[in-house]
N, C-alpha and C positions, 0 to 999 in steps of 0.2 A: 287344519287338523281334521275337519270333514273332510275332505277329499283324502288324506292320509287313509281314516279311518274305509272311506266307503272303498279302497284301490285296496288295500287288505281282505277284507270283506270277498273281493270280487276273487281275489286268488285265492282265500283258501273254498271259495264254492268250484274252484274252477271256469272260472270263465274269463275272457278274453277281456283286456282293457281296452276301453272307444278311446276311439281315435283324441276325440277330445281332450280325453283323462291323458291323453301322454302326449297332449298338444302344451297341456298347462306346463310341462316340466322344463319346456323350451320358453316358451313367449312369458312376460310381466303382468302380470292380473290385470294391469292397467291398460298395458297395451290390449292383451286379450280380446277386452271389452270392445273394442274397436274392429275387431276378423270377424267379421260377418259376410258368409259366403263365400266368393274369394275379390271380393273387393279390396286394393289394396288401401293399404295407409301408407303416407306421404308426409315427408317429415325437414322440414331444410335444418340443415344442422347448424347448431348454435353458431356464434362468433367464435366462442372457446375451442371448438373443434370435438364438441360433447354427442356423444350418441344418443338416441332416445330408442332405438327400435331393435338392438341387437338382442338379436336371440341367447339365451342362457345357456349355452356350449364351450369348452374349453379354449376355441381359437377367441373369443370376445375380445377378452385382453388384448392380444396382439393386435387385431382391428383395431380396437379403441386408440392403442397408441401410436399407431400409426397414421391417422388419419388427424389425431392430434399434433403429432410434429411434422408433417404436410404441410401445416398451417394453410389450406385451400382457399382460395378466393370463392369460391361459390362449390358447394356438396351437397346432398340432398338423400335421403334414406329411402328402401322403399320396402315394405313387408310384407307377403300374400301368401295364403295358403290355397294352396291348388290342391282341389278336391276329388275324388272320385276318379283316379287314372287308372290306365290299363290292367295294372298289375301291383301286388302289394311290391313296395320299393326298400322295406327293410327286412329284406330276407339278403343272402347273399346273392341270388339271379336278380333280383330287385336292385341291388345298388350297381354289379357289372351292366346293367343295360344303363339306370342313370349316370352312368361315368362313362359310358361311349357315346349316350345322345350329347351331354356337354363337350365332346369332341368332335362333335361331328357338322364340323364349323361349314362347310361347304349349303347346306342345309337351311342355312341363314340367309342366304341369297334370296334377296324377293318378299321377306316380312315386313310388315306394315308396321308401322307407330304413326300416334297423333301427331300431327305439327302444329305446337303452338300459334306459330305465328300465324301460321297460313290455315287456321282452322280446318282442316283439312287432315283426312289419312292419307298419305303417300310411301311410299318405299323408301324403307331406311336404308339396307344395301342391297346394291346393283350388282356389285362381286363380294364373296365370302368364299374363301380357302385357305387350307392348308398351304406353308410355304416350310423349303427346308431351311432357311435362314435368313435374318431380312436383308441381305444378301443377294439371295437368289429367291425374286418376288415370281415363281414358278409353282403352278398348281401343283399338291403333290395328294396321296389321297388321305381321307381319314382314318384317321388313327383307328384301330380297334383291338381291342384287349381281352384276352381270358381272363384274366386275373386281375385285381385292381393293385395297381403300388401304392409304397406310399406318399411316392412325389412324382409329379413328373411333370413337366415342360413341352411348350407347344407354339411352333411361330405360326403366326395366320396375317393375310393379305385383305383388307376390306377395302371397299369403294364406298362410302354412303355419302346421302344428299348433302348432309353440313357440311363434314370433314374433307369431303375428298379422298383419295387414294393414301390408305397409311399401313404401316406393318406394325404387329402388334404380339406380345408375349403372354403367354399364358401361363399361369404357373399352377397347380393343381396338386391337395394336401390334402391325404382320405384319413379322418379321423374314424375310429368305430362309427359314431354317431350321426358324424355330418360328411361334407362335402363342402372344401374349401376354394375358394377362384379366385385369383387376381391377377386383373388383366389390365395392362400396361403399356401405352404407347412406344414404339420404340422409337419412329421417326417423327421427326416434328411436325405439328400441323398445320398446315397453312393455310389462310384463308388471302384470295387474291394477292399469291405469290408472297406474302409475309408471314412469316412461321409466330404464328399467336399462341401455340401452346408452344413449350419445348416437349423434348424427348422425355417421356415418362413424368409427364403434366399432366394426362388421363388418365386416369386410374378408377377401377373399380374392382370391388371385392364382393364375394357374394358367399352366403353359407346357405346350404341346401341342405334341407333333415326331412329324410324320410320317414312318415308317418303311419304305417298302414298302406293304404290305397290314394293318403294326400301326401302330399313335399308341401314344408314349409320353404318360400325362396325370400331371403333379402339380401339385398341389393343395399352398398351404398358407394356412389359415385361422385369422385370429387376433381376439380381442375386449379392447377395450379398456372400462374402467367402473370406475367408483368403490366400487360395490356390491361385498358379501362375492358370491363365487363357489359358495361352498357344496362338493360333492365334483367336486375338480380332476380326480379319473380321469373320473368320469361325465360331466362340460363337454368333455374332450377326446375321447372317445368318442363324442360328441354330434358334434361338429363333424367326426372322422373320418366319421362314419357319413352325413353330410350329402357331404362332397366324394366318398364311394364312389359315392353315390346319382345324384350329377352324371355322375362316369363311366358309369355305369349306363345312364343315358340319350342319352349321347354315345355309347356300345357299337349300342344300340337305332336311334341314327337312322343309325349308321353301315353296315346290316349288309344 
């Protein structure tokens, strides 16, 4: 009711709502408490297939249930608020440049993330492009848009240190508010020639809400497979370590 109160307050003096005051409309007071700076929060998701960190936006539901009838062997959540970027991102020049950076997969080639294992920062991919269909694993260029749709589709070719060479689907779903992604293995994964994921076994979704001059980004990322997992902390660490690195690079082209 106080925040009600003082957000009334603030419009009828005229003045502009902080970033914050329209950060709380998104995030859980709970979680909230937790976004300090843009440190993220890290969250492995229950047994049940329960969320903890999903942002308060219309697409929630569909994530939720979907990642619940996934039923995933190892998922993992991750929530940051990237602060202070280039340009305010909820105007409409603001969201057409954040909808062509998130296309502009070629771009990705050469970002760093932690490796658990290897304590160490090293390059996640070595190739990042565009491709016209996983078909024809052929560079083609990045997309760019005047205008944002409401949907639209996008096949890309990675290399990275885990995975290997894979082709992968993007799917992209522009609510007013947010900015929806999920992106889906199309070919199987294989680790020394044994396909350990199948085809659309990786999976991650992500919702982006422009703030002002921050973007809220979470990420959650889950793997389905038949194969033993091996250590469950180090899998989900892995895949934390992967959607930070995505942020990372949404930080970089945003700035």
């Amino acid at each position: 009711m106080r925040l009600v109160l003082v957000a009334i307050q603030m419009l009828l003096l005229g003045l502009p709502l902080s970033a914050q005051t329209v950060l709380d409309r998104y995030v859980a007071p709970d979680v909230l408490k937790g976004l300090t700076g843009e440190e993220p929060v890290i969250r492995a998701v229950r047994a049940d297939g329960s969320l903890g960190l999903l942002p308060l936006v219309s697409s929630r539901d569909a994530v939720a249930s979907e990642v619940r009838a996934a039923n995933p062997v190892v998922a993992v959540e991750v929530l940051r608020v990237l602060r202070g970027l280039r340009q305010p991102l909820d105007t409409q020049a603001g969201r057409l440049e954040l909808y062509n950076q998130m296309h502009a997969v070629s771009t990705m080639k050469g970002i760093m993330y932690w490796s658990a294992s290897r304590k160490e920062r090293r390059v996640l991919f070595t190739e990042s492009f565009p491709i016209a269909s996983p078909k024809a694993v052929s560079p083609v260029a990045d997309p760019v848009f005047t205008s944002i749709p409401a949907e639209d589709t996008l096949y890309t070719f990675q290399q990275d240190k885990s995975y290997g060479k894979n082709s992968y689907i993007q799917r992209f779903s522009a609510a007013p508010d947010h900015l929806l992604v999920r992106v889906e293995n199309v070919s199987a994964i294989n680790v020394v020639f044994i396909p350990v994921i199948p085809s659309g076994g990786f999976v991650t979704r992500s919702i982006l809400i422009p703030v002002g001059r921050d973007l809220v980004f979470y990420g959650v990322s889950y793997i389905r497979t038949s194969f033993p997992i091996g250590d469950r902390g180090a899998r989900e660490q892995s895949l934390a370590n992967r959607l930070i690195a995505m942020s990372d690079w949404l930080r970089a082209r945003l700035s």
